[in-house]
Structure formats: structure tokens, C-alpha cells
SEFI-452249 format. One record per residue (C-alpha): residue number from 1; residue in three letters; y, x, z. Coordinates in pm, 1 decimal. Last residue first. Example, Ala and Ser with C-alpha at 12.3 -4.5 7.8 and 13.67 -1.06 7.14 Angstrom:
# residues 2
{resi 2	resn SER	y -106.0	x 1367.0	z 714.0}
{resi 1	resn ALA	y -450.0	x 1230.0	z 780.0}
# end
This chain:
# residues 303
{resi 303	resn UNK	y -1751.1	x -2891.2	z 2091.6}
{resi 302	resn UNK	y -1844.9	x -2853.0	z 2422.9}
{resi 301	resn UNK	y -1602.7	x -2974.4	z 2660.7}
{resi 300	resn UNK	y -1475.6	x -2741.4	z 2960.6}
{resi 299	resn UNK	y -1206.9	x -2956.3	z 3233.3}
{resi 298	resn UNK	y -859.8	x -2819.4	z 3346.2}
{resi 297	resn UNK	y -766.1	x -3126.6	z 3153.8}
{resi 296	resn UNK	y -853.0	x -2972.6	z 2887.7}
{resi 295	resn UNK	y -1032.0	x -2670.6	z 2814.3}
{resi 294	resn UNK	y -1229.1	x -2648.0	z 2438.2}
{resi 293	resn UNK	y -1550.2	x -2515.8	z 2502.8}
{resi 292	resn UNK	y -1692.8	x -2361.8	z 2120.7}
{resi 291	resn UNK	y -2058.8	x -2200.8	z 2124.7}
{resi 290	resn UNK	y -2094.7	x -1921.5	z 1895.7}
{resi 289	resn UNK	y -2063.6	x -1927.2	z 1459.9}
{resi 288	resn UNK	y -2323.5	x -1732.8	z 1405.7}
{resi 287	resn UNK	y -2564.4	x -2004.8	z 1661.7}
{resi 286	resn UNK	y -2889.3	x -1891.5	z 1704.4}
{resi 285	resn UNK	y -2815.1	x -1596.5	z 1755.0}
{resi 284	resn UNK	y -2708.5	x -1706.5	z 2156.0}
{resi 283	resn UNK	y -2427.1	x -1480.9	z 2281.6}
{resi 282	resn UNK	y -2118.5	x -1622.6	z 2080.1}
{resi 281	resn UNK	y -1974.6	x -1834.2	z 2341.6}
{resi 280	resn UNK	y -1617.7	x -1923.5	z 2172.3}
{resi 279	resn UNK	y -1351.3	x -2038.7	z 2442.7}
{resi 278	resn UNK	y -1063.7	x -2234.1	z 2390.2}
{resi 277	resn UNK	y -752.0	x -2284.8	z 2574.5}
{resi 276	resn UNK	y -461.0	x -2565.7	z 2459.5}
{resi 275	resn UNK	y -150.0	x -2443.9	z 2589.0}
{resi 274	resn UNK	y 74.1	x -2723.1	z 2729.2}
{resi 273	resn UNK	y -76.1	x -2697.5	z 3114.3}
{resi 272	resn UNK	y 16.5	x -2317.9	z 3190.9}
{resi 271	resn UNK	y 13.4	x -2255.1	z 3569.0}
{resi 270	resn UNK	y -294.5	x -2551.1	z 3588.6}
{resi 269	resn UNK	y -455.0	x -2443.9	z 3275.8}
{resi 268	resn UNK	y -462.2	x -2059.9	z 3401.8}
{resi 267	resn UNK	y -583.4	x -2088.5	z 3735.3}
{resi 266	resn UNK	y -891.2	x -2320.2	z 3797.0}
{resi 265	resn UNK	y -975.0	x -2435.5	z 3434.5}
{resi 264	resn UNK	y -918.7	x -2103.7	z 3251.4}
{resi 263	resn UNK	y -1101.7	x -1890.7	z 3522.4}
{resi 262	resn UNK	y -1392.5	x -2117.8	z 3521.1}
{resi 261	resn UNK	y -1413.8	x -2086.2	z 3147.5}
{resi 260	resn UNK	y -1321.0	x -1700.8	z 3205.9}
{resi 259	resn UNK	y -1659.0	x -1637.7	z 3432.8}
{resi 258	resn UNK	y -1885.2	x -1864.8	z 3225.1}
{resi 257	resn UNK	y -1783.8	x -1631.2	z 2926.5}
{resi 256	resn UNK	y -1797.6	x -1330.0	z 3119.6}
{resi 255	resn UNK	y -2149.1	x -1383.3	z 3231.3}
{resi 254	resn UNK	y -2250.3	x -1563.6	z 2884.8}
{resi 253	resn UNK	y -2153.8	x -1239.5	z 2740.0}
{resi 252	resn UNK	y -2104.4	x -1232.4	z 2373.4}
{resi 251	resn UNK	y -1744.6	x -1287.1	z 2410.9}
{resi 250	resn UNK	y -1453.6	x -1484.8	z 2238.6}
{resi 249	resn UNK	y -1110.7	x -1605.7	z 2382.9}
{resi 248	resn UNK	y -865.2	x -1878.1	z 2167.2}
{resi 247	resn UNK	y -525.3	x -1937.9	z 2247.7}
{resi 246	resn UNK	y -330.6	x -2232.8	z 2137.0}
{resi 245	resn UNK	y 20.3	x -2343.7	z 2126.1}
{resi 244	resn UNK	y 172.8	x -2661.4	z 2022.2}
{resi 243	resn UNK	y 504.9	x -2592.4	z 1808.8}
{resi 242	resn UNK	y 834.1	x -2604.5	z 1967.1}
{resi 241	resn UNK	y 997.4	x -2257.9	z 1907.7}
{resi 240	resn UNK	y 1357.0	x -2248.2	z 2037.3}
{resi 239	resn UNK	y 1339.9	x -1884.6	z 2033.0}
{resi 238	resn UNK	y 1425.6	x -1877.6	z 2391.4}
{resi 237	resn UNK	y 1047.0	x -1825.6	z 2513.4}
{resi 236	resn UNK	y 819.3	x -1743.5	z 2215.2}
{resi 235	resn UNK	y 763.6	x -1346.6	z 2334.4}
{resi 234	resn UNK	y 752.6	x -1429.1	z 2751.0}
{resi 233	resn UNK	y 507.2	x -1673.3	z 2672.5}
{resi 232	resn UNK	y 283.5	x -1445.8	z 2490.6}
{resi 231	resn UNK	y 304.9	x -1162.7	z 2712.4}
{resi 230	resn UNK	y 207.3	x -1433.0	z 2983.5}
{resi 229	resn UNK	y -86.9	x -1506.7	z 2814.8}
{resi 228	resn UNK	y -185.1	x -1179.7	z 2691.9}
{resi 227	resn UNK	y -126.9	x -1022.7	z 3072.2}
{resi 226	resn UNK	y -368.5	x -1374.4	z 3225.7}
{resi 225	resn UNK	y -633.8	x -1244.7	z 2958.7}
{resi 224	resn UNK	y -582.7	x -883.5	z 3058.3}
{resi 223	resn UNK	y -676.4	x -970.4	z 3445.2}
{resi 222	resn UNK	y -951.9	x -1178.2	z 3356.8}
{resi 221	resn UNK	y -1128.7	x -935.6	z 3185.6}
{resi 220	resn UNK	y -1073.4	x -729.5	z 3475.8}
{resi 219	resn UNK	y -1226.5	x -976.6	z 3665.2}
{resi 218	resn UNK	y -1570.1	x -1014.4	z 3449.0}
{resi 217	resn UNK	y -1605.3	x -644.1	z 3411.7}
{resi 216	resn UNK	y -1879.1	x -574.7	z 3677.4}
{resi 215	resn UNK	y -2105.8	x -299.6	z 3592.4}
{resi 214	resn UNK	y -1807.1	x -70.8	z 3386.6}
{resi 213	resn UNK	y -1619.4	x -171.8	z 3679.2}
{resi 212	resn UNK	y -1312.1	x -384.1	z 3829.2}
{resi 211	resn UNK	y -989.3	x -430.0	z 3846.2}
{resi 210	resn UNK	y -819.7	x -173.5	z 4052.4}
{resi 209	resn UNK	y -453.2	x -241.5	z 4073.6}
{resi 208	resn UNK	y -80.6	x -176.7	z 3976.4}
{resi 207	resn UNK	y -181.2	x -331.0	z 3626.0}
{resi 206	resn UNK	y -40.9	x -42.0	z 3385.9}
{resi 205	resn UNK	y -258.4	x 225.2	z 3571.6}
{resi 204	resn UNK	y -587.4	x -6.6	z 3603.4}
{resi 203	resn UNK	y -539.1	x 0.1	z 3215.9}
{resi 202	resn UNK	y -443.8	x 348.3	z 3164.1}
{resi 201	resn UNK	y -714.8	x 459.3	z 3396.0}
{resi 200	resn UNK	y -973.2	x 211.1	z 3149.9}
{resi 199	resn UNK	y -1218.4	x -9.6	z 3276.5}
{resi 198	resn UNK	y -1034.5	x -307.0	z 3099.4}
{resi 197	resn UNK	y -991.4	x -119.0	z 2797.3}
{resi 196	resn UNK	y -740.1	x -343.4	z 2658.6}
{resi 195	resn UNK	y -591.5	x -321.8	z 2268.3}
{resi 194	resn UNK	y -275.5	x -603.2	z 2306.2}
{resi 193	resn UNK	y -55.1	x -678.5	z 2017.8}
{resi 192	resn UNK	y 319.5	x -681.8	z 1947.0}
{resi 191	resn UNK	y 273.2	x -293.3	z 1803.4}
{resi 190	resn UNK	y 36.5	x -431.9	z 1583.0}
{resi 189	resn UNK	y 287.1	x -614.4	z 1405.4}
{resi 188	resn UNK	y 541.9	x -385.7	z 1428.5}
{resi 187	resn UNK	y 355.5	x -143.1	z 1235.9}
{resi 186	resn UNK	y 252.1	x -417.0	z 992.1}
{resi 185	resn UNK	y 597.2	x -506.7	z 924.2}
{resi 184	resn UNK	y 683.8	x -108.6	z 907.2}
{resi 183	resn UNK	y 416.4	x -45.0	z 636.0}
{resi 182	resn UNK	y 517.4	x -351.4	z 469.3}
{resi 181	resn UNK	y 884.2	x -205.2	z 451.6}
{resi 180	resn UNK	y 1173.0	x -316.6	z 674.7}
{resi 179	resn UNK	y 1412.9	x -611.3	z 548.9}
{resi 178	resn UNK	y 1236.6	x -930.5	z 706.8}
{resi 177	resn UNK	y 1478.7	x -1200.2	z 682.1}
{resi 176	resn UNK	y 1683.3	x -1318.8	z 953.1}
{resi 175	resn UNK	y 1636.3	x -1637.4	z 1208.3}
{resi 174	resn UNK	y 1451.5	x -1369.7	z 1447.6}
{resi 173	resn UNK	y 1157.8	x -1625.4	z 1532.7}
{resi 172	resn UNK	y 1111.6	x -1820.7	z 1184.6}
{resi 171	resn UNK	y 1139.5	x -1474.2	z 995.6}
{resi 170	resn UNK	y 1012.8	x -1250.8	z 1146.2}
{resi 169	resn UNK	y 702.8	x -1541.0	z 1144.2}
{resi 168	resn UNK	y 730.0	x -1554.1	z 763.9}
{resi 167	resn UNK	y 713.5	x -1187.2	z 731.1}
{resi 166	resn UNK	y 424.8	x -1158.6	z 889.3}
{resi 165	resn UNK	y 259.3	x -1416.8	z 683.6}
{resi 164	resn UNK	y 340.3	x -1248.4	z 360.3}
{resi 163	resn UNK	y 216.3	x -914.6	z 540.7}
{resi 162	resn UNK	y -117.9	x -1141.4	z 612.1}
{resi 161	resn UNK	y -127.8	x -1231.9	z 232.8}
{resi 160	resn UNK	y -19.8	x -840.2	z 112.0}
{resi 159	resn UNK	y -341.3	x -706.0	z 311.6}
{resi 158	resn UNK	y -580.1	x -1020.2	z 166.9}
{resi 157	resn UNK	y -460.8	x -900.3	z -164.9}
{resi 156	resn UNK	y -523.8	x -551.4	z -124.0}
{resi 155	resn UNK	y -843.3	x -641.8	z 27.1}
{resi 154	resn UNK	y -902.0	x -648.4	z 407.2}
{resi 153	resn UNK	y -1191.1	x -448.5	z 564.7}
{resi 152	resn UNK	y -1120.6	x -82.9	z 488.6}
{resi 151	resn UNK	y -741.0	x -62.4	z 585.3}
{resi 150	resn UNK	y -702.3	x -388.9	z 806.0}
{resi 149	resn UNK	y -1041.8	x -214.1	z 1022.5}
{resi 148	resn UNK	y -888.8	x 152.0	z 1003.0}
{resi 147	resn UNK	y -613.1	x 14.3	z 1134.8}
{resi 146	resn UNK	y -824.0	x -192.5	z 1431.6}
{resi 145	resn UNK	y -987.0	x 140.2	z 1555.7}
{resi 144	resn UNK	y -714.3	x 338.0	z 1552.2}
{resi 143	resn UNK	y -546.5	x 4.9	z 1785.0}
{resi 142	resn UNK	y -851.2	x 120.3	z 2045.3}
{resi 141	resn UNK	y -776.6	x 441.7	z 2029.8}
{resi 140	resn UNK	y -402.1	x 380.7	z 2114.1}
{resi 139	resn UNK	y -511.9	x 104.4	z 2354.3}
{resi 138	resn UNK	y -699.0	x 368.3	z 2588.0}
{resi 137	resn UNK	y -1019.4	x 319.7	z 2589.6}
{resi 136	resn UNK	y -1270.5	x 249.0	z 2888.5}
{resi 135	resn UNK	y -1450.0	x -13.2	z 2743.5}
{resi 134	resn UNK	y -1561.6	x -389.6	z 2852.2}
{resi 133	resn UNK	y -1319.2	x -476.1	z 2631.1}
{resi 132	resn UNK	y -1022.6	x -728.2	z 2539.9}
{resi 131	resn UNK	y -859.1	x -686.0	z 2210.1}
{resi 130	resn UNK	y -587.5	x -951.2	z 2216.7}
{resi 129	resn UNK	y -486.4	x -1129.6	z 1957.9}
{resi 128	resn UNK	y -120.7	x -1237.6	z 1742.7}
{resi 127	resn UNK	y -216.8	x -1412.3	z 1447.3}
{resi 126	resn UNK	y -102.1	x -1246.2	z 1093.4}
{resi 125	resn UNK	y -350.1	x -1498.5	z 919.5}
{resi 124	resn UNK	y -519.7	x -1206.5	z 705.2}
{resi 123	resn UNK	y -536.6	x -1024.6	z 1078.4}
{resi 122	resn UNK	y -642.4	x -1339.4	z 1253.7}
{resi 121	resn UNK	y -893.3	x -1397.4	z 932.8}
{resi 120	resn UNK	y -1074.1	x -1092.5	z 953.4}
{resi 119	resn UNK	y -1086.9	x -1177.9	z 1401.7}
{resi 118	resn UNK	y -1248.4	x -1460.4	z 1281.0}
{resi 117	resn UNK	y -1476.1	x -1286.0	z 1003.5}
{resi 116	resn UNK	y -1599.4	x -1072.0	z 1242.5}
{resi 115	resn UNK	y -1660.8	x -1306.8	z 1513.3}
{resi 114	resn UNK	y -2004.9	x -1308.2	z 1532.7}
{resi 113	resn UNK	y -2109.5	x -958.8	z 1454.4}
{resi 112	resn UNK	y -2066.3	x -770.8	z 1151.1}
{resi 111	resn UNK	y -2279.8	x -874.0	z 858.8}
{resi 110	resn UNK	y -2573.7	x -567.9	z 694.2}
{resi 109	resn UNK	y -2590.1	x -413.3	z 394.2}
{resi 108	resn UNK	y -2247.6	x -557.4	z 174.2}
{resi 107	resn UNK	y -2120.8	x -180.6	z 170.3}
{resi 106	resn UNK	y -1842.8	x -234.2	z 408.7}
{resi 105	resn UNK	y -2118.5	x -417.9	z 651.4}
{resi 104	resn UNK	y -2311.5	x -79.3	z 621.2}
{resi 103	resn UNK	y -2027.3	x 145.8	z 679.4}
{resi 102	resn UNK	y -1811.9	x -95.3	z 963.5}
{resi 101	resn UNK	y -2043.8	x 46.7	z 1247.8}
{resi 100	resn UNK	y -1977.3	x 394.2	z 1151.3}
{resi 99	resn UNK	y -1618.9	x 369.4	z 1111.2}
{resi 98	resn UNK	y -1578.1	x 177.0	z 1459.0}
{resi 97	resn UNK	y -1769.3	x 478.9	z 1629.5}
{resi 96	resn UNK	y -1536.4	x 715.3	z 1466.8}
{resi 95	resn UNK	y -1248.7	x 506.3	z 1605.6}
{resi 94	resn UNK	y -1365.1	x 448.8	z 1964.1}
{resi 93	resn UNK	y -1465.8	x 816.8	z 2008.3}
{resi 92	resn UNK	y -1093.5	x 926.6	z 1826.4}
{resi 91	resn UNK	y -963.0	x 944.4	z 2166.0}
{resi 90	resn UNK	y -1153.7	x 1256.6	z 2274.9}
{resi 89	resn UNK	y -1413.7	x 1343.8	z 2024.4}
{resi 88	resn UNK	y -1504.8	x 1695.0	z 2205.0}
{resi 87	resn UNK	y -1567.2	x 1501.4	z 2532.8}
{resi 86	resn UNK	y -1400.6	x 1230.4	z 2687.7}
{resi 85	resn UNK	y -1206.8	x 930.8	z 2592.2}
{resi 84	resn UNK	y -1460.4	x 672.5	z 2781.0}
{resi 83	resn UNK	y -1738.0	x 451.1	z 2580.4}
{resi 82	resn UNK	y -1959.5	x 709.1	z 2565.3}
{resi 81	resn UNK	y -1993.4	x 815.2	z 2919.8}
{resi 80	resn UNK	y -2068.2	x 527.1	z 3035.6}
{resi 79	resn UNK	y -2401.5	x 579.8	z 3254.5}
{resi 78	resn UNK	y -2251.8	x 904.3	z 3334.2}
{resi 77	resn UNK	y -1935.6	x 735.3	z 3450.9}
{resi 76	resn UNK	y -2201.7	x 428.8	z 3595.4}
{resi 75	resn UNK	y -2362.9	x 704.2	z 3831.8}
{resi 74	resn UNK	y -2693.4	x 668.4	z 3989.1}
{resi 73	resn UNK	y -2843.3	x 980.3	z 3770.1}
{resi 72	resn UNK	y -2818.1	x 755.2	z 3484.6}
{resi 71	resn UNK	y -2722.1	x 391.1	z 3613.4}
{resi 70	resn UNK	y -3001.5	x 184.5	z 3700.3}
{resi 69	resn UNK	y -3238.3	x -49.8	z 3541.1}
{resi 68	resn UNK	y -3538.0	x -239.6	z 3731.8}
{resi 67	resn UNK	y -3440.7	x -340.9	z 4081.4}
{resi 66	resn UNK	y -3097.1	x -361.1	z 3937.8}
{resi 65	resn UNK	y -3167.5	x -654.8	z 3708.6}
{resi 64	resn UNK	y -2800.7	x -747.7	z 3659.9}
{resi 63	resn UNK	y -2748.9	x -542.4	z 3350.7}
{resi 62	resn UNK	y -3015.0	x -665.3	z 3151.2}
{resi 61	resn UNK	y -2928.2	x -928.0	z 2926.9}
{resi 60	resn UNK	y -2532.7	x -758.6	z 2845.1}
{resi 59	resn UNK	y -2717.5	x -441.0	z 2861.7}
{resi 58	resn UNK	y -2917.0	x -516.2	z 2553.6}
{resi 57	resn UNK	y -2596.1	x -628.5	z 2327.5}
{resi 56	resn UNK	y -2440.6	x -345.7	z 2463.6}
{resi 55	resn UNK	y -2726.2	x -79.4	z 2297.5}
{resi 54	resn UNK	y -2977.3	x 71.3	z 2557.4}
{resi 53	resn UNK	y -3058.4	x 439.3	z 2665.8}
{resi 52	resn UNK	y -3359.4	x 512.5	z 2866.6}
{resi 51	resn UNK	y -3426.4	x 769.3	z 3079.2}
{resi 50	resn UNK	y -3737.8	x 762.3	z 3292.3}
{resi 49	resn UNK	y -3766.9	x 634.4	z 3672.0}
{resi 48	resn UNK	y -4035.6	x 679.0	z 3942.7}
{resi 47	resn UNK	y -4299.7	x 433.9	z 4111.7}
{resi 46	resn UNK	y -4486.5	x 258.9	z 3778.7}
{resi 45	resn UNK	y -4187.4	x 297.8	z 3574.0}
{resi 44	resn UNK	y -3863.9	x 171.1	z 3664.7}
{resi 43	resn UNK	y -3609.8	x 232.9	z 3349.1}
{resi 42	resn UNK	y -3282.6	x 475.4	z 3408.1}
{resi 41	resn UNK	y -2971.5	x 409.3	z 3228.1}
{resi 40	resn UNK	y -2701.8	x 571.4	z 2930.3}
{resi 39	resn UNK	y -2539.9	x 317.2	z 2774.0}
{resi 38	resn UNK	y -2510.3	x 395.3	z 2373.6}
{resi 37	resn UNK	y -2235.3	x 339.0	z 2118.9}
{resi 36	resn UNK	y -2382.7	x 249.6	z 1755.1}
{resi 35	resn UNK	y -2113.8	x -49.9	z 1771.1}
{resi 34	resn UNK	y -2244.6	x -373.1	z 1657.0}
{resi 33	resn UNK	y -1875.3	x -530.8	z 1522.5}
{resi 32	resn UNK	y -1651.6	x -847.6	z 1632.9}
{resi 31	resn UNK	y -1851.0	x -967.5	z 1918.2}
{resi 30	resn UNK	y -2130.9	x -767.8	z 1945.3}
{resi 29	resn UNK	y -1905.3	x -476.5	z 2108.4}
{resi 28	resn UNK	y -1543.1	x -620.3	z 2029.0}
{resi 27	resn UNK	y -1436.9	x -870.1	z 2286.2}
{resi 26	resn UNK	y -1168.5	x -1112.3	z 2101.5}
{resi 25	resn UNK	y -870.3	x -1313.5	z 2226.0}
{resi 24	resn UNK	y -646.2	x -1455.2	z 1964.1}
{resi 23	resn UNK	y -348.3	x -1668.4	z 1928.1}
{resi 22	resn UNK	y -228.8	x -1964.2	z 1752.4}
{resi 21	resn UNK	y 97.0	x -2102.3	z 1721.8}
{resi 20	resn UNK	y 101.8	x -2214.3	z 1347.5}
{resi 19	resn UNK	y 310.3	x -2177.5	z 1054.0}
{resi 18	resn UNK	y 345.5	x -2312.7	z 709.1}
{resi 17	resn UNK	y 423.8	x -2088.5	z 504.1}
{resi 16	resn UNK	y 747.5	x -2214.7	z 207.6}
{resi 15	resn UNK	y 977.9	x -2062.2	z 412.2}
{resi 14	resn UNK	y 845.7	x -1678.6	z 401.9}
{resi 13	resn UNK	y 796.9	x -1720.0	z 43.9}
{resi 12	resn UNK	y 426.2	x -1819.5	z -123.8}
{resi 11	resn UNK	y 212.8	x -1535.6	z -223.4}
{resi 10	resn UNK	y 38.5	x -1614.9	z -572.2}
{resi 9	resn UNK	y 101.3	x -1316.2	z -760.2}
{resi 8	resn UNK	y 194.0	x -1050.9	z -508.7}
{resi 7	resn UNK	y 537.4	x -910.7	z -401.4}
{resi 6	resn UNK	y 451.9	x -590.8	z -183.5}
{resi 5	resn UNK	y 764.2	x -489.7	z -3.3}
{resi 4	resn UNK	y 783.2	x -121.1	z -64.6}
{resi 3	resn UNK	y 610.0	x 130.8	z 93.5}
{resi 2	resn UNK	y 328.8	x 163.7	z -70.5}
{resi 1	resn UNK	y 0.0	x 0.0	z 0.0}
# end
């Protein structure tokens, strides 16, 4: 994409797009992509342990069974050592890890995970989301990994559709045209959203607070889904915006899923009653498109 305005056959004007408030909330392991990342545990056999590495998707079924998995060595860092910015591929882990998953579904051999082609179709739809993850990233490897996503995943035309789209919402909430380049509208665009590593130092750093674990994310997950919300609020208030809002979570983990419906009906529905919440299950194959519980009421229905 260069850096002028792109201007493609078919793209409607900023004031001819039709815009809605809706906002995104995605986990990314088995949600969006399969990463290759590993968890390094211990297996009970007979009356000693053995090594034994497991993907997320296997750790999200096993992880409360601590009379037969443990952390390597008894020590979730080790255990996680993977998913932290450590080692000789420092902050790029997240990234490089994100390339390799993305290879086969780039090549049209395997599909990405549930809510690949949701979180596609944020991006396309120039959605604000969330990246909310069990991880201990920062959120400038994390965002890597989402550039390198808009730059291998999206299509030249879906790339000038969502800066179309971005421009249309500079528009409606700054009451100006967009002047800077597409590079710069996507740049600002990302900039507005949130990458959290919710077992991260820079996360617990830039929430005053310890949230949580590796073993026990379900409260720091709520932590940066209450920070989204309120970021936001705090973005449409005084822009005389009047739309209906809604903000959409997804998660493989029926743990963490169970743990934010509750979450959403007991705390955030009552401080935030105009915002329509939904949550997408998308632990059980059976279903590619996940589980939807729309929160109303302060009350889950399955839709």
C-alpha cells in the first residue's frame, strides 16, 4: 500500500458508510489462530512424573486436574516460558509464532480457529477490539502480531475497504475529513486498540495490581475487559454519538467464558446498562461458529 490515499473502484465515500457501534473482544490461542506455542508440564505416571508438553487448546481441558499435570519443575514461569518475551526471540516470540500459524491457513491448507474470520472482518470492518490473552506479551508484540495479520491476511481490496471505513469514522467523530495517509489511518487505528497480555509485567504494571496467573487467568481477563469498556466510553463520550453500542467477547475456554458471562451480568451490565454484551463460546468443535449468550437484563440467553 503506498502512501497515498488509496481510491478503489467500488469504495463508497466516508458519508455514504453506514456506521455502526460495535466493538470487539477476542482471545487469540484457538480462538483466532492455533499457535504452535507449547506449555511445558509434568504427566503422573505410575508414582513419578515425565515431561510432557501440551498445545493451549489441551491445557484449556486439563489445567485443573492438578493431581495429574503439574507445572515443569513446579514452576508455571518454566511451565510458560514460551509465551513470555524471553530468550533469544525476545518480543518478536508472539510475532514469529503468529507467522507460523498463519502459513498453512495463508496457503488455503488448513482454517484458523473459530473466530478468524470475525476478528478478519473487525479489521475489514475497521471495528475497534480488544486482544485479550492468557499470554504474557507486551502489547507491542502482540500489535506485531496483528500487522503482520492485516498485511498477509487481508487483500488489497479488503485493506483499502477497512481504510475506507476508517476514514468514515474520522470522519463522523472529528467532524473533519481524514487528510493523513492510509499508512497513518491505519497507524492510528491500531494505536486506538487494546493488545493485553493479561499475565504480562506491563500489564499488572499499567493496572496498579496483581491480576492473576498463567494457571488462573479468568480475573485478569476480567480486568482488561472492564479497561476496553471504559476506554471505549471515555473515546465516544462528547462526540455527540447516539448510536446503540455493542461489544462482543470470544474465548475457547468454557472457564473464562462462564467466568465473564457472570462477570457481565453482575458488574458490568448494571454500571453500563445501554451496551448490549455478547459472548461467543467457541470451545465445543462442534459448533465453528461458537455458542452466542447475548446479556440482557443482566440475564445470559442463548442464541
Amino acid at each position: 500500500m503506498t502512501g497515498k490515499s488509496s481510491d478503489p473502484a467500488g469504495i463508497k465515500s466516508p458519508s455514504d458508510i453506514k456506521l455502526e457501534l460495535k466493538y470487539y473482544m477476542f482471545d487469540w490461542d484457538d480462538n483466532i489462530l492455533h499457535m504452535p506455542t507449547r506449555i511445558h508440564l509434568e504427566r503422573k505416571v505410575g508414582e513419578g512424573w515425565e515431561p510432557y508438553d501440551v498445545s493451549t487448546a489441551e491445557f484449556a481441558r486439563i489445567r485443573r486436574d492438578t493431581v495429574n499435570y503439574r507445572p515443569r519443575e513446579g514452576d508455571w514461569d518454566k511451565a510458560f516460558i514460551d509465551f513470555y518475551d524471553v530468550g533469544v526471540r525476545g518480543e518478536d516470540v508472539f510475532l514469529e509464532d503468529t507467522m507460523i500459524a498463519l502459513a498453512p491457513v495463508i496457503a488455503g491448507h488448513e482454517q484458523g480457529a473459530p473466530s478468524f474470520e470475525s476478528f478478519r472482518q473487525a479489521l475489514i470492518e475497521g471495528r475497534l477490539f480488544a486482544i485479550i490473552t492468557a499470554r504474557s506479551h507486551s502489547s507491542r508484540g502482540i500489535r506485531k502480531g496483528v500487522e503482520y495479520f492485516i498485511q498477509h491476511v487481508l487483500s488489497a481490496a479488503e485493506r483499502a475497504t477497512m481504510v475506507a471505513n476508517l476514514r468514515a469514522y474520522i470522519e463522523r467523530f472529528d467532524g473533519r475529513p481524514a487528510t493523513m495517509s492510509d499508512e497513518e489511518v491505519i497507524a492510528n487505528y491500531l494505536s486506538l486498540n487494546r493488545y493485553h497480555g493479561v499475565t504480562s509485567p506491563e500489564f499488572e504494571k499499567k493496572m496498579g495490581r496483581k491480576v492473576g496467573g498463567s494457571e488462573s487467568p479468568e480475573h485478569a481477563k476480567q480486568v482488561a475487559i472492564k479497561d476496553f469498556v471504559q476506554h471505549v466510553i471515555a473515546l465516544i463520550r462528547g462526540t455527540g454519538v447516539r448510536e446503540p453500542i455493542s461489544i462482543g467477547f470470544s474465548d475457547d475456554d468454557r472457564k473464562n467464558v462462564q467466568a465473564v458471562q457472570e462477570f457481565i451480568a453482575e458488574e458490568l451490565k448494571k454500571e453500563f446498562p445501554h451496551i448490549k454484551f455478547v459472548v461467543y463460546d467457541t470451545s465445543d468443535p462442534g459448533r465453528p461458529n461458537g455458542h452466542k449468550v447475548v446479556i440482557e437484563d443482566g440475564q445470559p440467553h442463548g442464541v
